[in-house]
N, C-alpha and C positions, 0 to 999 in steps of 0.2 A: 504494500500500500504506500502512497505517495500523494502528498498532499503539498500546494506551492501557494502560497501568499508573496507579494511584495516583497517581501523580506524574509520570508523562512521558506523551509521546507521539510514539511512533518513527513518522518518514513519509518517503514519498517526498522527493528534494533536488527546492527547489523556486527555480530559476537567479534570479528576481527579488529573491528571501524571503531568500534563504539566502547571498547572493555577500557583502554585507558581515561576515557573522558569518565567511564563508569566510575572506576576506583577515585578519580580524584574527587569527584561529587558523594560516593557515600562514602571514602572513610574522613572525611571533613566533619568532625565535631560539633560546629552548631548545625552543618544542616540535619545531622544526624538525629541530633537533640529536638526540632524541628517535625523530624517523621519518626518522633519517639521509639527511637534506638540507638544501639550503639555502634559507633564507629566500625566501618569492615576492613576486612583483610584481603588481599587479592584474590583468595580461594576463595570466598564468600561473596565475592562479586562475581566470578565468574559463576557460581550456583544461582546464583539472583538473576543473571543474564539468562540463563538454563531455563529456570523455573517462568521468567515472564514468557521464552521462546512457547515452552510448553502450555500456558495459561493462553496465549496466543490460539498453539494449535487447538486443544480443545475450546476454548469458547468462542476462537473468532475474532477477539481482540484485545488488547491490554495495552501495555504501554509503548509510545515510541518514541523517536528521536527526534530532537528537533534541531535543526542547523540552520544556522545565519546563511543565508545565501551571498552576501557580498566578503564571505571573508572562509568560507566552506568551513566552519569551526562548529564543533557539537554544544550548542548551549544550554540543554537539559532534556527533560522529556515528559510526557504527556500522554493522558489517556485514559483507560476506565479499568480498575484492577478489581474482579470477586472472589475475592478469598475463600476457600473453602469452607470456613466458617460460616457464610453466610447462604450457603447452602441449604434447602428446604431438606429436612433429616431424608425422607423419602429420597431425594438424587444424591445422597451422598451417601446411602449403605448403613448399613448395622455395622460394619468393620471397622467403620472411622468415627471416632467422638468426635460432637459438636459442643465448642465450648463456648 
């Protein structure tokens, strides 16, 4: 998916493109603090890149990149993330707590 404004260009996360700008956005401290967690590690971003890939494949969408078109630099990202938690018990199985 690919989406162009004036000034950005919203697309798909792209796990080669995009893992550096990743790391330096969540293991940054207040943004962290922000989306109420802590600081990652680079194994942990790339599991977080994994897991949106996957959140993507089953629902169709989740978060993406978004990049400055006048200067091609990744300036954060965007989109609509459902947590498994917030799953009706019924689509999420008797095998997984709903907490």
């Amino acid at each position: 998916m690919q989406i162009e404004t004036e000034r950005l260009i919203i697309r798909d996360i792209a796990p080669e493109q995009d893992f550096e700008p990743f790391c330096e956005l969540l293991s940054d401290p207040r943004t962290m603090k922000a989306l109420k967690s802590e600081p990652m590690i680079p194994e942990q971003v790339w599991r977080k890149i994994a897991t949106l890939l996957g959140h993507h494949q089953i629902r169709g969408y989740s978060l993406y990149s978004v990049i400055e078109k006048s200067t091609g630099a990744w300036v954060g990202r965007v989109g609509h993330w459902t947590p498994m938690a917030s799953l009706p018990r019924r689509l999420a199985g008797p095998h997984i707590p709903i907490m």
